[in-house]
DRENGUBA-649222 format. One record per residue (C-alpha): residue number from 1; x, z, y. Coordinates in steps of 0.5 Angstrom, whole numbers, always signed. Layout:
<atoms>
NUM;X;Z;Y
...
</atoms>
This chain:
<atoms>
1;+93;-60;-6
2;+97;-56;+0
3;+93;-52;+5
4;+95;-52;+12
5;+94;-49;+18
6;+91;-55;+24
7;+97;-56;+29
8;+103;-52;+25
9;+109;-54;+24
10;+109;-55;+16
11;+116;-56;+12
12;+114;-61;+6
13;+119;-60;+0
14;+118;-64;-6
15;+122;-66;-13
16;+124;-72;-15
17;+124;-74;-23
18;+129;-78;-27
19;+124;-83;-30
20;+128;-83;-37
21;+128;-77;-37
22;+122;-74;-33
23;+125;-66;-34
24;+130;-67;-30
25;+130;-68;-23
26;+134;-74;-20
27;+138;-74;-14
28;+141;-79;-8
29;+135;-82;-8
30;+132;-85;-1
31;+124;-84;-1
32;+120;-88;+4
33;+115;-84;+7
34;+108;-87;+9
35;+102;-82;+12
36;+95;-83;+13
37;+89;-78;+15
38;+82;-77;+15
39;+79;-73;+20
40;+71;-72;+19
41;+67;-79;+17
42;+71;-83;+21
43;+75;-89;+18
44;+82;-88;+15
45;+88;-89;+20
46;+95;-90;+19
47;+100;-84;+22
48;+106;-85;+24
49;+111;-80;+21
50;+118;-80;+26
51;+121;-76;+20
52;+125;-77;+14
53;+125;-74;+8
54;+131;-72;+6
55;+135;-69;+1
56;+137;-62;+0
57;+144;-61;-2
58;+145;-65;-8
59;+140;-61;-12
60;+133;-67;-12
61;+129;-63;-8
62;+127;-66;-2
63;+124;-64;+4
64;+120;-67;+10
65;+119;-63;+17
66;+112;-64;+19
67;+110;-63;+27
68;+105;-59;+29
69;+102;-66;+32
70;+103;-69;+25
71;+98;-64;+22
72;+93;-63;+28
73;+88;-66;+23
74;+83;-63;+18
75;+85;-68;+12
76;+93;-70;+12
77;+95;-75;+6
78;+102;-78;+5
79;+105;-82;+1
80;+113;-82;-2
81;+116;-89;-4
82;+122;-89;-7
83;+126;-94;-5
84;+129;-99;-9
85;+124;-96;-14
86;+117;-98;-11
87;+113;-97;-18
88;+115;-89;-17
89;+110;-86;-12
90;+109;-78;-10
91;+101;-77;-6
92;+101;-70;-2
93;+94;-68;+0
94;+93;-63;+5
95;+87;-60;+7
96;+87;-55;+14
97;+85;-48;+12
98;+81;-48;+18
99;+77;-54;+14
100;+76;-50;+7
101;+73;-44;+12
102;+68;-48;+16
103;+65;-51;+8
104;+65;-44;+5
105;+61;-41;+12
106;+56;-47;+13
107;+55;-48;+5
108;+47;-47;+3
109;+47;-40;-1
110;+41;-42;-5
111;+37;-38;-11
112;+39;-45;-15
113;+46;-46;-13
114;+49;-39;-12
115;+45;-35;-17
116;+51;-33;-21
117;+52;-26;-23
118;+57;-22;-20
119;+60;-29;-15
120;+60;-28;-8
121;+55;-33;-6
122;+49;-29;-10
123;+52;-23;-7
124;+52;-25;+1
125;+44;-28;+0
126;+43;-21;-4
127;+45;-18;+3
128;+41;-22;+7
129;+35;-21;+3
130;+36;-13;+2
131;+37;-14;+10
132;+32;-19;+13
133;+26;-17;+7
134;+27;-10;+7
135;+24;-6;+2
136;+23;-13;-2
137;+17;-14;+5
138;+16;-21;+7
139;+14;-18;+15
140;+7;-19;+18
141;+5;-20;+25
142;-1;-23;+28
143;+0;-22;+34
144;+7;-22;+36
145;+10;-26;+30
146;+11;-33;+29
147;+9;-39;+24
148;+14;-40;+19
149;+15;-41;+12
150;+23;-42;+10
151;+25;-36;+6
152;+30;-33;+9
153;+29;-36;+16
154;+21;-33;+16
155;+17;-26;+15
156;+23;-22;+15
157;+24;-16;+19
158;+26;-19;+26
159;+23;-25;+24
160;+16;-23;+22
161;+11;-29;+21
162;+4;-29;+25
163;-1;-30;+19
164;-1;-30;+12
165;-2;-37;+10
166;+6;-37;+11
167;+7;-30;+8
168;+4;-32;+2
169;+9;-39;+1
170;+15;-34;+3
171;+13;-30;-2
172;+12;-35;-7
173;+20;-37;-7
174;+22;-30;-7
175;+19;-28;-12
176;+16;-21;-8
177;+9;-18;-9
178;+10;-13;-3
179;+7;-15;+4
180;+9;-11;+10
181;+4;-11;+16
182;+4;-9;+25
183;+0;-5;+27
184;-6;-8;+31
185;-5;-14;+26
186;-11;-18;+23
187;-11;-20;+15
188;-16;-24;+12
189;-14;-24;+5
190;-13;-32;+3
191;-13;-32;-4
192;-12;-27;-10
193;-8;-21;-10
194;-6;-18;-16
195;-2;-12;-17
196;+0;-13;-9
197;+2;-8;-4
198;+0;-9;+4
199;+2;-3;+8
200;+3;-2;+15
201;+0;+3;+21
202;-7;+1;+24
203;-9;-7;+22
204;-15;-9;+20
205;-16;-12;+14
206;-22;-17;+11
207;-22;-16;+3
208;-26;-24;+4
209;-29;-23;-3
210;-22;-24;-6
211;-19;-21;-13
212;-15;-14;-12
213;-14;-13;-19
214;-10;-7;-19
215;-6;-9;-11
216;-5;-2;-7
217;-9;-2;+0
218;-4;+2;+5
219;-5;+5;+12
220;-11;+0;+15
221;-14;+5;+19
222;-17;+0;+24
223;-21;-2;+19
224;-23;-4;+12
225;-29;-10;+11
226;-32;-15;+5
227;-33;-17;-2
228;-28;-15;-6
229;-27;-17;-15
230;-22;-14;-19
231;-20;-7;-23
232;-18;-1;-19
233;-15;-3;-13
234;-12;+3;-9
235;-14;+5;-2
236;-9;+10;+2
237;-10;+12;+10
238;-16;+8;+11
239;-22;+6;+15
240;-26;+4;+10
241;-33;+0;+13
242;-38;-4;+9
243;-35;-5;+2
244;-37;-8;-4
245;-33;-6;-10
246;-34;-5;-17
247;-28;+1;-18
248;-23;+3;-15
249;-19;+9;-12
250;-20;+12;-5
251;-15;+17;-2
252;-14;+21;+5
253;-20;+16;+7
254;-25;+16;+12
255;-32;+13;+11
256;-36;+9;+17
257;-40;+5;+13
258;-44;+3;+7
259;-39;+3;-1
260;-43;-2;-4
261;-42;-1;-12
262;-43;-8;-15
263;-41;-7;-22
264;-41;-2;-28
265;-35;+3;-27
266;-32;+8;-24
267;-30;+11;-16
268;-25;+16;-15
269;-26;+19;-7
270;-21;+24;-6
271;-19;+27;+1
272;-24;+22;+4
273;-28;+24;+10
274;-34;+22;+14
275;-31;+19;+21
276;-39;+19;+24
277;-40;+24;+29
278;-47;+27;+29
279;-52;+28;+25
280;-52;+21;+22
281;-48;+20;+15
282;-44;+13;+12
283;-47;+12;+5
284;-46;+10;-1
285;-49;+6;-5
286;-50;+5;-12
287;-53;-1;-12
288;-60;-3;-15
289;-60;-5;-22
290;-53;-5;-23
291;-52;+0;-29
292;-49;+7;-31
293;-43;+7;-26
294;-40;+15;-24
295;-37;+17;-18
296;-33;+23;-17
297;-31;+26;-9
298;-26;+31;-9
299;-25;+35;-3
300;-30;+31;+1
301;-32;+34;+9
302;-38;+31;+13
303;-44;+27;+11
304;-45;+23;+5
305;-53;+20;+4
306;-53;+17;-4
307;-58;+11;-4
308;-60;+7;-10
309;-59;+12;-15
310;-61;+10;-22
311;-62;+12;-29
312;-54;+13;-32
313;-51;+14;-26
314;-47;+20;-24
315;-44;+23;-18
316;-40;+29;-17
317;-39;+32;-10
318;-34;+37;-9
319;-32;+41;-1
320;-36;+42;+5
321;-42;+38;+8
322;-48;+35;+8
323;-51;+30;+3
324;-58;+26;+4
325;-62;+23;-3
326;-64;+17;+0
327;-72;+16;-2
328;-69;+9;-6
329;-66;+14;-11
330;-70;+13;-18
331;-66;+18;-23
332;-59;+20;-24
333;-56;+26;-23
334;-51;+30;-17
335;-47;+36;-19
336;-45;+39;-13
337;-40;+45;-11
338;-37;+48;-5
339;-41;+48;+2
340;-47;+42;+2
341;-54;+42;+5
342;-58;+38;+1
343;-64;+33;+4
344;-67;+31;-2
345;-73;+26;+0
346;-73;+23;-7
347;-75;+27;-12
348;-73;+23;-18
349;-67;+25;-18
350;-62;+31;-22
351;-59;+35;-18
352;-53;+41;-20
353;-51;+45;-16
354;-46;+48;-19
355;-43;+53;-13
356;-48;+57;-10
357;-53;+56;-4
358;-52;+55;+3
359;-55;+60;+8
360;-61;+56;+9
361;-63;+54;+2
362;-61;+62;+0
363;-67;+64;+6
364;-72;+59;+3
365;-71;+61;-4
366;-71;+68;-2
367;-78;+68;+2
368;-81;+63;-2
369;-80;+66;-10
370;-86;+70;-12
371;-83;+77;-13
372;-85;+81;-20
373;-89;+86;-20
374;-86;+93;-21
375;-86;+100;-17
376;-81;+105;-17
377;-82;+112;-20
378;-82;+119;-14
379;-76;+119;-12
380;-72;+114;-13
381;-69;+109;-9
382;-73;+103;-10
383;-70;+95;-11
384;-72;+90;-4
385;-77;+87;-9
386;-80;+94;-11
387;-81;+97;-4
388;-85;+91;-2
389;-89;+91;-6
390;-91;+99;-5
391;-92;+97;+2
392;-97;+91;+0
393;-102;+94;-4
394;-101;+101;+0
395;-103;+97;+6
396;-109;+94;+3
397;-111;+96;-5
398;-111;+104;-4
399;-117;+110;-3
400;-118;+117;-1
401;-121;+122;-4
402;-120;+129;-1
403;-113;+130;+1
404;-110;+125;-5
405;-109;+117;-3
406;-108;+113;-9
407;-105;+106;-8
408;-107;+101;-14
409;-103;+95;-17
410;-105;+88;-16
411;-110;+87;-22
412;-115;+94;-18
413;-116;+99;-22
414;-108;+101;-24
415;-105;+107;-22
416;-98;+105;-17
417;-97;+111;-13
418;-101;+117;-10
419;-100;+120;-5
420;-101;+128;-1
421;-105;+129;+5
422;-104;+135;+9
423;-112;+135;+11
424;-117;+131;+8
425;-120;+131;+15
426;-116;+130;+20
427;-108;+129;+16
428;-102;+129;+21
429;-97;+127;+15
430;-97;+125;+8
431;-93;+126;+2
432;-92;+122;-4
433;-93;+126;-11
434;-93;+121;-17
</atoms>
């Protein structure tokens, strides 16, 4: 096969062989040439060559001049006869470089055919796929995207799709695990996800009682609702709303609605906060009858009321705060440390505080504890417990007899004081003296 450029002159040269002796080439003789062409699909058509082959020299080579008009084709066939000798034939295949290009361009690079490693096919459609999926991402886009599920055609970076069902069968082709979602998009989960990503800015996200077994929940901070099953997906830069989820992992979230725990397990909420204004608090719930599960909250701000807190369960609380027992608490224990105020209106469960008190809770305990009984000695300075008690029983437990006041302790007869007076019957000062 001979490469040609389409509409250029070409100059053919070929050998004739001596049959008897085929490793010689044979010369004088006159050869008879006949072409024919194909262009396309169309049918085969004789072409009338104007040329001669001739010989050059004397050497059995022979040339044929072809015109630009005679190669005007993207497939060219001509046949040499010899004269004289009509069993000798010479078959020249030539194909337009043009031709070759356009089938190498338009040829499908699929995963099947051109899937050799290190071959320019595979290389091409790892282009376009590093390219139109970037970051391994098929490209989500509810509101502006378009239906869609050819690979390499949909869900890519300029062509996201408009809903998840297409996402899914594009991601299915490819292999890929990784969803890429706009923001102000609406995802309503359609099937299991096992070990996915799905991250973007501001969409929404319905779990839909989906398996999330170990899939990473990144930036949906329009919101995040539903029932979800499986073992500890992963939650990041969330609005997390009413959720029922057995464990998992919650970070850099802010709370709205109500945590539901839905099995035995463990709940990791770190750097969460409360996005309820006021007094009112999101919840978390630990499910009625479900067992001994354990939450831990590191570095939490804002409220939190705990509901549904049984035997077994453990919760450990860390920051700055307010925490509310709901009366529906049974038992279980909460440690706290940080900056919390307690409203406990169950009274069944174990509360540990393990940083000191607020303010409030400081006053209450100081203005409600019972002071032990206990007076300080002439002229030393008393404790704040001491100098009350002094002025309680002087102010109603003493007597007088002459110029000595004696203040009694609380049982009546014991000495806690006494007291000089300057006169006995008109005193204008007073002095301690035991």
């Amino acid at each position: 096969m001979i490469q040609h450029k389409k509409n250029t002159a070409y100059y053919l040269s070929f050998p004739m062989v001596d049959s008897a002796v085929p490793a010689n080439f044979k010369s004088g003789l006159s050869p008879v040439d006949t072409a024919y062409y194909k262009d396309g699909a169309g049918a085969w058509t004789s072409l009338s060559i104007t040329d001669t082959a001739t010989e050059i020299g004397s050497t059995g080579l022979y040339e044929l001049d072809l015109t630009a008009a005679e190669l005007n084709h993207d497939y060219v066939i001509i046949k040499f006869a010899v004269s004289g000798a009509a069993d000798t034939a010479f078959l020249f295949n030539m194909v337009n470089n043009d031709a070759i290009v356009d089938q190498v361009w338009d040829e499908s690079l699929t995963g099947a055919s051109h899937n050799i490693a290190n071959s320019a096919g595979r290389r091409l459609r790892q282009a376009q796929e590093f390219q139109g999926y970037e970051g391994g991402q098929i490209w989500i886009d509810t509101v502006s995207g378009t239906a869609g599920a050819v690979a390499y055609d949909n869900g890519t970076v300029e062509a996201p799709v408009d809903n998840l069902t297409d996402a899914n069968t594009v991601a299915a082709a490819l292999n890929y695990t990784r969803y890429r979602i706009h923001a102000g998009s609406t995802i309503v989960l359609n099937q299991a996800y096992t070990a996915h990503v799905f991250a973007g800015e501001s969409y929404t996200l319905d779990l839909n009682g989906q398996n999330i077994d170990s899939s990473k929940i990144l930036g949906a901070a329009l919101g995040v609702s539903g029932v979800c099953t499986g073992t500890f997906p992963f939650f990041y830069e969330c609005s997390i709303g009413n959720i029922s989820i057995q464990d998992g992992a919650f970070q850099t979230c802010g709370l709205t609605g109500t945590i539901t725990v839905t099995g035995i397990g463990d709940l990791y909420l770190v750097d969460c906060f409360s996005q309820v204004a006021g007094v009112s608090t999101p919840s978390l719930d630990m499910g009625a009858a479900v067992g001994a599960s354990n939450v831990s909250m590191r570095r939490y701000s804002g409220g939190i009321e705990i509901q549904n807190l049984g035997a077994g369960d453990n919760i450990s609380i860390e920051g700055n705060g307010q925490i509310v027992i709901n009366a529906n608490c049974s038992g279980g224990t909460i440690a706290f440390r940080g900056n919390f105020s307690l409203t406990d209106n169950s009274g069944s469960v174990t509360v540990v505080r393990q940083s000191p008190a607020d303010k409030d809770e400081v006053a209450g305990t100081i203005f409600t504890s019972q002071l032990t009984e206990s007076y300080a000695a002439d002229g030393v300075a008393p404790t704040l417990a001491q100098a009350l008690m002094l002025i309680q029983q002087k102010l109603g437990d003493f007597s007088i007899s002459g110029s000595t006041l004696t203040v009694k302790q609380l049982d009546g007869s014991t000495t806690a004081a006494t007291y000089t007076l300057d006169d006995p019957a008109n005193p204008t000062s007073i002095t301690r003296a035991t």
